[in-house]
MOPAC internal coordinates of N, CA, C and O (Angstrom, degrees):
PM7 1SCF
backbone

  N    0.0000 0     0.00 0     0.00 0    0    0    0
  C    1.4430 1     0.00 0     0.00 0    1    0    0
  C    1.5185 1   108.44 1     0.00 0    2    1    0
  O    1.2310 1   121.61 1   -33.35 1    3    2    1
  N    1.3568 1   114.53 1   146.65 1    3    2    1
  C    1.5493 1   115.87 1   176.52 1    5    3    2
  C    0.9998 1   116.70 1  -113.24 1    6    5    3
  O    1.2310 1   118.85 1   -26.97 1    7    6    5
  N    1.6549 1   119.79 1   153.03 1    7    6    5
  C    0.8029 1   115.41 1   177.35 1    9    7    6
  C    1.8608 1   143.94 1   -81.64 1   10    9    7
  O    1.2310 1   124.01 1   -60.07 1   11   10    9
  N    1.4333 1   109.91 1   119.93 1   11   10    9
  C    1.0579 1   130.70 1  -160.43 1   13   11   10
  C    1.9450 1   114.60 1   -32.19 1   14   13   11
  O    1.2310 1   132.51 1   138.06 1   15   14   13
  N    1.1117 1    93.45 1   -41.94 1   15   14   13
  C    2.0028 1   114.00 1  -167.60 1   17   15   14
  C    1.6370 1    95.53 1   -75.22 1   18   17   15
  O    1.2310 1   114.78 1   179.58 1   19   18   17
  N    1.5989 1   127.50 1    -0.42 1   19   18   17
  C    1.1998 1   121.56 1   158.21 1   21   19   18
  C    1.3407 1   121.12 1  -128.83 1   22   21   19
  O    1.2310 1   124.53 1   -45.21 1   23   22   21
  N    1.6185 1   108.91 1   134.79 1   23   22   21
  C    1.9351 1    97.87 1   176.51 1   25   23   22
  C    1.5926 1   109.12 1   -80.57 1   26   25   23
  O    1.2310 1   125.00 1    -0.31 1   27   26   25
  N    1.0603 1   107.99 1   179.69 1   27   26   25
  C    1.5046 1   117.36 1   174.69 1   29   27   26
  C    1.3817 1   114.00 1   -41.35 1   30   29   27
  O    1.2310 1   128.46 1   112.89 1   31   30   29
  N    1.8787 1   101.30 1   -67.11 1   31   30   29
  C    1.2881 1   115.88 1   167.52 1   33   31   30
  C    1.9315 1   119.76 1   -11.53 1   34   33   31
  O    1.2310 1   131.98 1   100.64 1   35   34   33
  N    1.3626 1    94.47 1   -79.36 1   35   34   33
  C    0.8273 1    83.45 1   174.45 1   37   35   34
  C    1.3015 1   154.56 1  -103.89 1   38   37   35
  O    1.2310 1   121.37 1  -157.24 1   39   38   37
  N    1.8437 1   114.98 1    22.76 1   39   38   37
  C    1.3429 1   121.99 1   171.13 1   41   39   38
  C    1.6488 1   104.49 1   -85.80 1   42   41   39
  O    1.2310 1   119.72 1   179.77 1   43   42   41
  N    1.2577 1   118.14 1    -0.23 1   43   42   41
  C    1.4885 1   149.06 1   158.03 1   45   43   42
  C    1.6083 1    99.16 1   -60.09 1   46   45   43
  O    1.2310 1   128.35 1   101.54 1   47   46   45
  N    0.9666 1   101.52 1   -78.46 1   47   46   45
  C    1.6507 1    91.42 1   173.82 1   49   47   46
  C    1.7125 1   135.78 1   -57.47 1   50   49   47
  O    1.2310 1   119.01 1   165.73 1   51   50   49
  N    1.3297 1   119.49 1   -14.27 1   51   50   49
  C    0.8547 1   142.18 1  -174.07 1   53   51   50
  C    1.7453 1   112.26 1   -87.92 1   54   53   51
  O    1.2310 1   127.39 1   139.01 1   55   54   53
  N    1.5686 1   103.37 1   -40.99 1   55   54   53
  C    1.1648 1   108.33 1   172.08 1   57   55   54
  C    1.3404 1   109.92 1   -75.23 1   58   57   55
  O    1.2310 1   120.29 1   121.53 1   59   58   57
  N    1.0771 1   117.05 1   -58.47 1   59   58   57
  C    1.7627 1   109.16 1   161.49 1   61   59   58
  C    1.2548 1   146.45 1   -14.63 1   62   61   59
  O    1.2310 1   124.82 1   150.26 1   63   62   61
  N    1.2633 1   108.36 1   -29.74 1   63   62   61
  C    1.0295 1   143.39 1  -168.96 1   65   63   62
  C    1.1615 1   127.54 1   -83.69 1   66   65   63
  O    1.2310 1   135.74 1   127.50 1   67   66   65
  N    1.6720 1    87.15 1   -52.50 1   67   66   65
  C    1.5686 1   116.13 1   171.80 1   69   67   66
  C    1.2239 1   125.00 1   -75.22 1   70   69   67
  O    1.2310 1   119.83 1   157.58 1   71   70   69
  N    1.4174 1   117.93 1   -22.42 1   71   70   69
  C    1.3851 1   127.16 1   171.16 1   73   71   70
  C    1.3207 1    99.24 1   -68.19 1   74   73   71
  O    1.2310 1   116.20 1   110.95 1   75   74   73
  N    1.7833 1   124.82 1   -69.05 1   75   74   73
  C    0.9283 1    98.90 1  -164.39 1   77   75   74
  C    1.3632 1   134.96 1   -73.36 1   78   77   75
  O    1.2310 1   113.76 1  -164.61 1   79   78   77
  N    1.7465 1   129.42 1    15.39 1   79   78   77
  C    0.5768 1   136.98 1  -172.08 1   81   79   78
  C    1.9952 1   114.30 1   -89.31 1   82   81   79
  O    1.2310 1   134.29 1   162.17 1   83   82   81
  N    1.7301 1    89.97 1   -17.83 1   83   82   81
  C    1.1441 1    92.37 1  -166.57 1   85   83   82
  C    1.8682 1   101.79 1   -99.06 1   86   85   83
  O    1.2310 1   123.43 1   161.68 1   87   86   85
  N    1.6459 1   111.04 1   -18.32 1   87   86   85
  C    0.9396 1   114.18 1  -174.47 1   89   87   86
  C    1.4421 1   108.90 1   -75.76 1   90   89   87
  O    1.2310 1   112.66 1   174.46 1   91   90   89
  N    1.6770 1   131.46 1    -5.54 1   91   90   89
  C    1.1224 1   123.74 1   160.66 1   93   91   90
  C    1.5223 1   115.46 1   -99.05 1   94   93   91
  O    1.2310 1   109.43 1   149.75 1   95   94   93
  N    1.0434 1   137.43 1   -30.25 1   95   94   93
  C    1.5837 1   137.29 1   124.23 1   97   95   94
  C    1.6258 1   121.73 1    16.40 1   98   97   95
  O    1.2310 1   132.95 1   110.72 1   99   98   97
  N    1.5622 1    92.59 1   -69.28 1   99   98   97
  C    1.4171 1   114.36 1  -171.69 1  101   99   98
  C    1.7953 1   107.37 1   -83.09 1  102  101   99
  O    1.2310 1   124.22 1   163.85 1  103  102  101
  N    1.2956 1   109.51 1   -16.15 1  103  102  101
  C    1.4965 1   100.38 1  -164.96 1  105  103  102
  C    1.6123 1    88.36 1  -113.91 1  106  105  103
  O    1.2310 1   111.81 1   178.53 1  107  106  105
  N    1.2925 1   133.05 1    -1.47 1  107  106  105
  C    1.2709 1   135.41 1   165.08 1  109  107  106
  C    1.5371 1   110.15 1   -73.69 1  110  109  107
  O    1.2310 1   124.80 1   137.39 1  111  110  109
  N    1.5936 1   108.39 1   -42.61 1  111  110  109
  C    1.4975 1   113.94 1   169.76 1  113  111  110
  C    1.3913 1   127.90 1   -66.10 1  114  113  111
  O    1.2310 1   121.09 1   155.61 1  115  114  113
  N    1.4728 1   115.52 1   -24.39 1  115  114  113
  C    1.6407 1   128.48 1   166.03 1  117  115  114
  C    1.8897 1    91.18 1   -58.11 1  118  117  115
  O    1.2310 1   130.89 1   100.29 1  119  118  117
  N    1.6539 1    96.60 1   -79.71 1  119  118  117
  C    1.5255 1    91.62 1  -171.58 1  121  119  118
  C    1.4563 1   120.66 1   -42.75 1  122  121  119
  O    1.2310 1   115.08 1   172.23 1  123  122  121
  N    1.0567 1   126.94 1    -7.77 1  123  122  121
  C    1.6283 1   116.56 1   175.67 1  125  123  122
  C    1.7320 1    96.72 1   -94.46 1  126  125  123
  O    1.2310 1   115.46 1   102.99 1  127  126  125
  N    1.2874 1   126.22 1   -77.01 1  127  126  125
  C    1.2425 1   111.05 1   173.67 1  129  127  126
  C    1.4630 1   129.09 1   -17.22 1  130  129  127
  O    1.2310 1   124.35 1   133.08 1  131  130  129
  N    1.1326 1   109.26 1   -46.92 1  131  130  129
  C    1.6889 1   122.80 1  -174.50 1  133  131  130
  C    1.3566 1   104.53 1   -53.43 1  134  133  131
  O    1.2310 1   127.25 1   111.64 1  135  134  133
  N    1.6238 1   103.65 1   -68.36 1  135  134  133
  C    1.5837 1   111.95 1   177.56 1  137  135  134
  C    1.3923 1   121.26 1   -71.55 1  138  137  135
  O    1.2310 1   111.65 1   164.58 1  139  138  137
  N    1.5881 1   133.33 1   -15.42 1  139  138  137
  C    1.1446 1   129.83 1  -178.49 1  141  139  138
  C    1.9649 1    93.19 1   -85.67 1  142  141  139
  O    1.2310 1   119.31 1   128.64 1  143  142  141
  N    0.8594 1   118.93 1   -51.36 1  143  142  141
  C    1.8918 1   109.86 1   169.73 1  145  143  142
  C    1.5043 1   128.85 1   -29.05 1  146  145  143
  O    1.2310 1   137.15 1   123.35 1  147  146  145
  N    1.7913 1    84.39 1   -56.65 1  147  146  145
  C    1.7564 1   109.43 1   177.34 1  149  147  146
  C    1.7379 1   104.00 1   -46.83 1  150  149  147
  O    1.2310 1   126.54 1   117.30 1  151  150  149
  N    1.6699 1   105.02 1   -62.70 1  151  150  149
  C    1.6433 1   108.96 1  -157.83 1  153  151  150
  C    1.9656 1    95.86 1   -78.31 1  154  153  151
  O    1.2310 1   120.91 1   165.03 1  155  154  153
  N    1.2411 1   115.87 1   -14.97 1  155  154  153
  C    1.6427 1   100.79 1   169.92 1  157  155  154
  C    1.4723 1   112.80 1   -90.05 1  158  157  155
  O    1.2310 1   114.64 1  -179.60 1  159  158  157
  N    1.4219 1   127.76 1     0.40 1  159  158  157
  C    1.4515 1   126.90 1  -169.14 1  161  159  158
  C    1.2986 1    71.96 1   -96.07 1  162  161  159
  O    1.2310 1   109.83 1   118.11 1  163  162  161
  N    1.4213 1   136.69 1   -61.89 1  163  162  161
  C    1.2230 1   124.67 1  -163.18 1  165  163  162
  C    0.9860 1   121.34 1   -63.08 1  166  165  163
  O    1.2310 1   106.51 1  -176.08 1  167  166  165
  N    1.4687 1   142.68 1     3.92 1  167  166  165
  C    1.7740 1   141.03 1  -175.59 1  169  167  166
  C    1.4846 1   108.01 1    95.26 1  170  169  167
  O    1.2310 1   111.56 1  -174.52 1  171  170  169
  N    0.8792 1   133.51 1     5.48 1  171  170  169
  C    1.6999 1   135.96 1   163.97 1  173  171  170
  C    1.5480 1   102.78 1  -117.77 1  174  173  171
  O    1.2310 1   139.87 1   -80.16 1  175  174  173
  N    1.4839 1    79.06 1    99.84 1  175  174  173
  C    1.6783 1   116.23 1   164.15 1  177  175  174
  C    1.8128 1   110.47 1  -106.20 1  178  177  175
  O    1.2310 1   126.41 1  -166.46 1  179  178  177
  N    1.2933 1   105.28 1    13.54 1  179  178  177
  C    1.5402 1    94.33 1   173.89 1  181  179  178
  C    1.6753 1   101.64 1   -93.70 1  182  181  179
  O    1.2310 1    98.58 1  -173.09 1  183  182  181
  N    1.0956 1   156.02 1     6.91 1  183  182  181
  C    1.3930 1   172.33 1  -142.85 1  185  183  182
  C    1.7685 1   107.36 1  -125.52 1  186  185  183
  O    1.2310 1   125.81 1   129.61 1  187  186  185
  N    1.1798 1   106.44 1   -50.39 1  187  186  185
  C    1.6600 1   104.94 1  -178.75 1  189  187  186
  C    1.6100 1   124.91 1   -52.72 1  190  189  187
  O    1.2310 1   118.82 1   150.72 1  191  190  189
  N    1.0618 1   119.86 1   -29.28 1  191  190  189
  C    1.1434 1   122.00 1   177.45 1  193  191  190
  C    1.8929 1   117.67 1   -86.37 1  194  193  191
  O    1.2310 1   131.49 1   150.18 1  195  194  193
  N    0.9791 1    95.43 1   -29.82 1  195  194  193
  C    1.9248 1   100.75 1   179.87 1  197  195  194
  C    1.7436 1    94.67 1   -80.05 1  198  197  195
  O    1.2310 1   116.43 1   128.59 1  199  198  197
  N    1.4522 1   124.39 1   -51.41 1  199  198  197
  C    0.9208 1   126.85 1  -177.05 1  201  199  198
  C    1.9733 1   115.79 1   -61.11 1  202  201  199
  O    1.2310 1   129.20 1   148.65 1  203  202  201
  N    1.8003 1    99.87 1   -31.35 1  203  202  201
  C    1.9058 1    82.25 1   178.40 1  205  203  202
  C    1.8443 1    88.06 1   -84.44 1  206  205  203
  O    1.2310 1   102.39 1   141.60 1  207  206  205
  N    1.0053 1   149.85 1   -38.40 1  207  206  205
  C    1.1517 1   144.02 1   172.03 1  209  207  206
  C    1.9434 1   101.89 1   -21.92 1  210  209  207
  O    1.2310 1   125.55 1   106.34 1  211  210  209
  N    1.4284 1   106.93 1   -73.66 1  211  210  209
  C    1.6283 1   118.20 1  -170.37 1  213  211  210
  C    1.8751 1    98.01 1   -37.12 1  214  213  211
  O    1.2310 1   124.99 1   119.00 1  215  214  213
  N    1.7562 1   108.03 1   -61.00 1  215  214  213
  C    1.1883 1   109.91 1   165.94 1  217  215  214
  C    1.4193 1   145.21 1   -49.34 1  218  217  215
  O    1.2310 1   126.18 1   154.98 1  219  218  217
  N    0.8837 1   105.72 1   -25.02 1  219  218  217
  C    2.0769 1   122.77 1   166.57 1  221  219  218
  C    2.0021 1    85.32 1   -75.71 1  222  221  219
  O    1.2310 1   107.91 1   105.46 1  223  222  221
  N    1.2748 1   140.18 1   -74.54 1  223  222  221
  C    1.2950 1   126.13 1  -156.54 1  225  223  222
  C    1.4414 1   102.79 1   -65.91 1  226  225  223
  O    1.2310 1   103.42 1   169.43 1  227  226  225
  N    1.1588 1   148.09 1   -10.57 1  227  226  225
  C    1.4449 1   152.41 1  -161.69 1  229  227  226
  C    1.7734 1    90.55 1  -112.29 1  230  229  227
  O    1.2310 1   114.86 1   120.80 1  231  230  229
  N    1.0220 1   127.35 1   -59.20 1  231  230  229
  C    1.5488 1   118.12 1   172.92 1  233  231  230
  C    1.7322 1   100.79 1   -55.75 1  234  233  231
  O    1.2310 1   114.18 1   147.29 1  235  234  233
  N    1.3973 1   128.62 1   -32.71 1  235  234  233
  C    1.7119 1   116.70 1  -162.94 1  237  235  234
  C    1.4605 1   109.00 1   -98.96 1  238  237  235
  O    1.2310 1   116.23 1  -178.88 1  239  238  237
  N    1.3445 1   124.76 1     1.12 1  239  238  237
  C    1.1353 1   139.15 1   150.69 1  241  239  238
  C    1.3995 1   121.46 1   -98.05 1  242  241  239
  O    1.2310 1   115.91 1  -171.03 1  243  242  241
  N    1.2372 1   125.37 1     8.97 1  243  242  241
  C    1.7206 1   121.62 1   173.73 1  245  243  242
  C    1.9676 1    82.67 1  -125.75 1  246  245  243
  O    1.2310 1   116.61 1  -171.14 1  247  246  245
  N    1.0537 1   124.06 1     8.86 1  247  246  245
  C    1.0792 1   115.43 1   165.54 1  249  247  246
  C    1.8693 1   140.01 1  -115.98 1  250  249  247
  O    1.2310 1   139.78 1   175.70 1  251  250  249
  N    1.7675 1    79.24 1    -4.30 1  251  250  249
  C    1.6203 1   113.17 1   163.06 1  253  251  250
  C    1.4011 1   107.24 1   -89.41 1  254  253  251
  O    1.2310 1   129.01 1   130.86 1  255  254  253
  N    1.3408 1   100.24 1   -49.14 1  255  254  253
  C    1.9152 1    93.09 1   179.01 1  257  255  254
  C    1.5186 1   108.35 1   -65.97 1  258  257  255
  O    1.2310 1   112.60 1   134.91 1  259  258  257
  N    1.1896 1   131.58 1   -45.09 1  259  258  257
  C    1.4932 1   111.07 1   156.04 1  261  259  258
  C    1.5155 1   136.18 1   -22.17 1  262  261  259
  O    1.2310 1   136.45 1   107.01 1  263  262  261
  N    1.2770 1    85.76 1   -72.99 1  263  262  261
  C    1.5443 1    88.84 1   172.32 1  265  263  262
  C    1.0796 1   130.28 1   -75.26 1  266  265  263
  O    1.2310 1   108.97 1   174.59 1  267  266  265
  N    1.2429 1   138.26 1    -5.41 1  267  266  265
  C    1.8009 1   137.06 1   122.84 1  269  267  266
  C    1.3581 1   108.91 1   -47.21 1  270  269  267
  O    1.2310 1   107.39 1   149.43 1  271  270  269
  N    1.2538 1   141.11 1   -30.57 1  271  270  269
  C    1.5725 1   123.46 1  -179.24 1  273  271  270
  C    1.4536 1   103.43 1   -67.78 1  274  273  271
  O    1.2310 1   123.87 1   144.80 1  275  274  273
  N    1.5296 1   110.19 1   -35.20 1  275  274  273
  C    1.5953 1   124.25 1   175.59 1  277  275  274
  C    1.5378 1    91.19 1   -27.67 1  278  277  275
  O    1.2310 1   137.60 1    98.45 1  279  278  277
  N    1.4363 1    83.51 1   -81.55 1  279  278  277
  C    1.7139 1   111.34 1  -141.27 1  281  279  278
  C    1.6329 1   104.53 1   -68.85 1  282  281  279
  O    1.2310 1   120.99 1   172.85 1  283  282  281
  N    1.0351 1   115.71 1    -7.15 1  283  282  281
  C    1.4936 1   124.82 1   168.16 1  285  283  282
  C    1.9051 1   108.01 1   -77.35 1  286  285  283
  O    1.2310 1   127.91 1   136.14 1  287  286  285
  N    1.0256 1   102.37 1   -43.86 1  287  286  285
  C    1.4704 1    96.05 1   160.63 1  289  287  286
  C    1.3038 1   139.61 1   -44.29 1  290  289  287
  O    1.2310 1   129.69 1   142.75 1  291  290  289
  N    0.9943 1    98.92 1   -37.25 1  291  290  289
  C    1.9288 1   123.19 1  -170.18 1  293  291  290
  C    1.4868 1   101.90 1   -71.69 1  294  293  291
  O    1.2310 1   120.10 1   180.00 1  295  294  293

């Protein structure tokens, strides 16, 4: 069942939203991979760890907005 206090319209917008929120999320996480590879191929291995850190909060925020798309359903 959905919730009533929103029309389609706009949990429509909301999802929208959310995509694109996640689709820069996700392409922020390419760009860190990219460059965290680059600076360890190159001999700076002091970077990998702050950088999978950035990646754990970029996966735990595309994984909260999930689960608001959940709960936006309901």
């Amino acid at each position: 069942m959905s919730n009533p206090d929103r029309t389609r319209g706009q949990r429509l917008t909301i999802v929208h939203g959310i995509l694109c929120i996640v689709l820069v999320l996700v392409l922020m996480q390419l760009w860190l991979l990219t460059a965290t590879m680059n600076m360890w191929l190159g001999g700076n291995s002091r970077i990998v760890w702050p950088a999978a850190m950035a990646s754990t909060v970029c996966l735990a925020l595309n994984a909260g907005l999930l689960r608001y798309l959940f709960l936006l359903d309901r």
